[in-house]
Backbone as a chain_set.jsonl record, in Angstrom:
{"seq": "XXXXXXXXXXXXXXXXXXXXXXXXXXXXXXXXXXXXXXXXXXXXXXXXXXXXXXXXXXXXXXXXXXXXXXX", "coords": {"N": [[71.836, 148.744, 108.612], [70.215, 145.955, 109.444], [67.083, 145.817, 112.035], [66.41, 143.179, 112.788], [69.114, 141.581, 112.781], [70.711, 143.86, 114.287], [69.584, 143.31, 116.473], [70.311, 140.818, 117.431], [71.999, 138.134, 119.367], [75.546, 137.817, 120.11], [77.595, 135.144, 119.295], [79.476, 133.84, 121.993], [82.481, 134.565, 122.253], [85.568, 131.813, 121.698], [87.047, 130.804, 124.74], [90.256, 131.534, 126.181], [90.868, 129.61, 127.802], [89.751, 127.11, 126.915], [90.16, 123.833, 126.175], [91.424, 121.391, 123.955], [90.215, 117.71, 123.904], [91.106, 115.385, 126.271], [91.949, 112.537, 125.261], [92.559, 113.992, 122.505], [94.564, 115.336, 123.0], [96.604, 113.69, 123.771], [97.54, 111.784, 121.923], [98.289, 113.173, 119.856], [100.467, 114.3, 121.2], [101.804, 112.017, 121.104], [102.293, 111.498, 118.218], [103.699, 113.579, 117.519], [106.205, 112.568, 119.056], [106.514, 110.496, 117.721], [107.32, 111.46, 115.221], [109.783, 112.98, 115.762], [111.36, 111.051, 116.435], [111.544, 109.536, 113.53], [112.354, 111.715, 112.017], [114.186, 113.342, 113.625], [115.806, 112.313, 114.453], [117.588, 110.844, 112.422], [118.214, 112.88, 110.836], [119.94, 114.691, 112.865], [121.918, 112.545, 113.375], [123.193, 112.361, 110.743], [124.277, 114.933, 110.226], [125.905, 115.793, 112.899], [126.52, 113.313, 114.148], [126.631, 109.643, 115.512], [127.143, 110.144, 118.279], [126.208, 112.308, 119.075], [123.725, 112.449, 118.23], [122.588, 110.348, 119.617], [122.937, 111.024, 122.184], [121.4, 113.684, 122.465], [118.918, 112.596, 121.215], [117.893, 111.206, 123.528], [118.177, 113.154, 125.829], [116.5, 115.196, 124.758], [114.32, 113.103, 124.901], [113.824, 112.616, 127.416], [113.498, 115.038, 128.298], [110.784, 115.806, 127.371], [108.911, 113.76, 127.964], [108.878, 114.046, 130.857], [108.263, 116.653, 130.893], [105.526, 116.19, 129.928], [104.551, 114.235, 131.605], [104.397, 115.885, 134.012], [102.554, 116.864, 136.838]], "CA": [[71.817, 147.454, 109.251], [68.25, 145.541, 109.516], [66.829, 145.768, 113.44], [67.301, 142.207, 113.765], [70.921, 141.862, 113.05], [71.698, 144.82, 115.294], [69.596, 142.745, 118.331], [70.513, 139.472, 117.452], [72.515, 138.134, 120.297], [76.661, 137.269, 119.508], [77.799, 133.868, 119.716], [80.863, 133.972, 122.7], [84.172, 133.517, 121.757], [85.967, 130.701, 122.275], [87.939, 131.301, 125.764], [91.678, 130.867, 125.992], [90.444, 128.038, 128.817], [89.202, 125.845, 126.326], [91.154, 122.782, 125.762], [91.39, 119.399, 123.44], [89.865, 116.447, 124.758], [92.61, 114.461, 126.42], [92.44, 111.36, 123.965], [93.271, 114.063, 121.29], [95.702, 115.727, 123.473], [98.151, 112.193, 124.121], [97.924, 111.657, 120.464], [99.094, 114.374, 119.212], [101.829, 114.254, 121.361], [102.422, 110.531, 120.428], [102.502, 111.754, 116.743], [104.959, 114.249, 117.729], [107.29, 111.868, 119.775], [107.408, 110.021, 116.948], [108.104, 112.43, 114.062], [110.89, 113.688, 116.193], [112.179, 109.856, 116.182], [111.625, 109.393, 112.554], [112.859, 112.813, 111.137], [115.459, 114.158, 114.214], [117.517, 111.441, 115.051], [118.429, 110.419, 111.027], [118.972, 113.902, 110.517], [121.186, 114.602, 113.699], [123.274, 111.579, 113.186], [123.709, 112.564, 109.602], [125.318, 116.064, 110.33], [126.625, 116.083, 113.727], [127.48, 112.117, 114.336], [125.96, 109.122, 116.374], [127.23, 110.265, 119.805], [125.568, 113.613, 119.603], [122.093, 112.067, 117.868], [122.24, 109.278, 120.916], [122.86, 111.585, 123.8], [120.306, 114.799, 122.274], [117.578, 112.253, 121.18], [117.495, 110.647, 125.252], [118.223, 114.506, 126.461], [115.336, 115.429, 124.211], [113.114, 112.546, 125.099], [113.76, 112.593, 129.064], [112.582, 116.369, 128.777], [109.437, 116.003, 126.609], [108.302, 112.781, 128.666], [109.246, 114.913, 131.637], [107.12, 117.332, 130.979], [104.339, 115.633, 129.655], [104.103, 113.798, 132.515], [104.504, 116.427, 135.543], [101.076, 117.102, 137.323]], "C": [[70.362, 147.156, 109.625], [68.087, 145.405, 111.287], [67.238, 144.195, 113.861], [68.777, 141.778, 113.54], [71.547, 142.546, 114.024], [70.864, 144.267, 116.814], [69.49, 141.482, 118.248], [71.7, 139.092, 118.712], [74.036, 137.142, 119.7], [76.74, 136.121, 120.501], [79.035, 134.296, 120.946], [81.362, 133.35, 121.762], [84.574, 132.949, 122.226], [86.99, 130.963, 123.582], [89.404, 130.917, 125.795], [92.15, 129.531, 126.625], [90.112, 127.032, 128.498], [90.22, 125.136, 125.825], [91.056, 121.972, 124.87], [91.117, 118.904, 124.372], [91.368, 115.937, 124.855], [93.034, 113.402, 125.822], [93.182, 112.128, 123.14], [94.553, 114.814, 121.948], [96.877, 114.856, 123.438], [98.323, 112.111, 122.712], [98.894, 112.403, 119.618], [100.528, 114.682, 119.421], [102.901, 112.822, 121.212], [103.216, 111.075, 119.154], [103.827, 112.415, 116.677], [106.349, 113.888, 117.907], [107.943, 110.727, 118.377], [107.748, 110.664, 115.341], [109.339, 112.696, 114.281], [111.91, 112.334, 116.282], [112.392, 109.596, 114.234], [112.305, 110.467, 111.557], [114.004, 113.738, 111.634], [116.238, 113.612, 114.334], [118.065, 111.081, 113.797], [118.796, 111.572, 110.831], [120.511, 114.294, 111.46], [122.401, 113.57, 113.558], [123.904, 111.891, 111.694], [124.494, 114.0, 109.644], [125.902, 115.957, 111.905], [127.146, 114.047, 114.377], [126.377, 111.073, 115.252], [125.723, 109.207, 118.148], [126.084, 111.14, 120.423], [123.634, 113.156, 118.852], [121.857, 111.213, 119.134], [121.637, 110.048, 121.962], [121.707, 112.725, 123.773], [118.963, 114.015, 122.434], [117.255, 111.634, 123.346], [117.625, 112.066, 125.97], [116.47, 114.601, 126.371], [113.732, 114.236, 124.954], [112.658, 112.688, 126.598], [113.145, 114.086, 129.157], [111.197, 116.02, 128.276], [108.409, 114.64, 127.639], [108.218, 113.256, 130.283], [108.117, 115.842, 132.263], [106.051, 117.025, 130.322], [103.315, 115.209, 130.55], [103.724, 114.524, 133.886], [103.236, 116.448, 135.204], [101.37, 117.632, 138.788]], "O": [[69.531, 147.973, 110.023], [69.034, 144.858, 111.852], [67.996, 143.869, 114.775], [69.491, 141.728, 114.542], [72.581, 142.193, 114.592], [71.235, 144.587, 117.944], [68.636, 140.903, 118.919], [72.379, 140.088, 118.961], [73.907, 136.095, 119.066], [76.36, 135.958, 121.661], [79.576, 135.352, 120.62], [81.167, 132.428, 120.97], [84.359, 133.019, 123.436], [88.009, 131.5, 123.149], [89.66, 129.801, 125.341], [93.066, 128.746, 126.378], [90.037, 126.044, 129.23], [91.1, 125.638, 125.126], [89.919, 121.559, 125.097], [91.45, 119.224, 125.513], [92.335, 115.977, 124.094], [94.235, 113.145, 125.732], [94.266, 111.678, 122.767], [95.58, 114.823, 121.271], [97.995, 115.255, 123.112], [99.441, 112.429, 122.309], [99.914, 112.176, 118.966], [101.417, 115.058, 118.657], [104.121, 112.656, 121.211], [104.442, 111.102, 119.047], [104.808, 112.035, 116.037], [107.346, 114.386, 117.385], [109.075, 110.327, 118.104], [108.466, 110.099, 114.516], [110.134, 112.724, 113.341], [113.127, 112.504, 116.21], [113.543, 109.499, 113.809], [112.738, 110.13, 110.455], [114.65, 114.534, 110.952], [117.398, 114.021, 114.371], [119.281, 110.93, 113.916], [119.996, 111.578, 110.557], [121.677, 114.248, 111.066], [123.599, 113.843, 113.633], [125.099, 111.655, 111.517], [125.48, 114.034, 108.908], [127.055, 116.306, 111.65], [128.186, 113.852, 115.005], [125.349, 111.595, 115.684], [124.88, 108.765, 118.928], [125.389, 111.043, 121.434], [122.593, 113.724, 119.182], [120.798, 111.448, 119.716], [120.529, 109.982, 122.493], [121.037, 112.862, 124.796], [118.083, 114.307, 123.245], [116.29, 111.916, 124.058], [116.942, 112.031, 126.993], [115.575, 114.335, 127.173], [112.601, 114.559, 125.315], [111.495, 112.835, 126.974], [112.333, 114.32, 130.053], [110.395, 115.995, 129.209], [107.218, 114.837, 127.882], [107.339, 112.684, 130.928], [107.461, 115.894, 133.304], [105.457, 118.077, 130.085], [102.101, 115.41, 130.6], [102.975, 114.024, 134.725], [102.7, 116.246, 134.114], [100.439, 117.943, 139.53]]}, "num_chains": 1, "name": "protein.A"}
């Protein structure tokens, strides 16, 4: 190994504390909220019926908005 390589100084690693900016944070979970409209509720109503796609997708959304929102 060449001397400066072995006293070159390492970059830190990224900490487990580091976050997304919060613009890309809401987005993402926009994107999410609506994948899960566009790809869970046609599926759910197509195998288990409209009652159980109605009442899961407002279950589903009242949690995820739920916890999105606590602080």
């Amino acid at each position: 190994m060449p001397p400066s390589a072995a006293a070159a100084p390492r970059k830190p690693a990224r900490g487990k504390g580091r976050r997304m900016p919060t613009w890309l944070d809401r987005w993402w979970k926009i994107a999410l909220l609506v994948a899960l409209a566009m790809i869970g509720l046609p599926l759910a109503h197509a195998l288990f019926g409209e009652v159980v796609a109605l009442l899961g997708g407002a279950v589903l959304f009242g949690f995820l908005l739920g916890r999105w929102t606590a602080r």
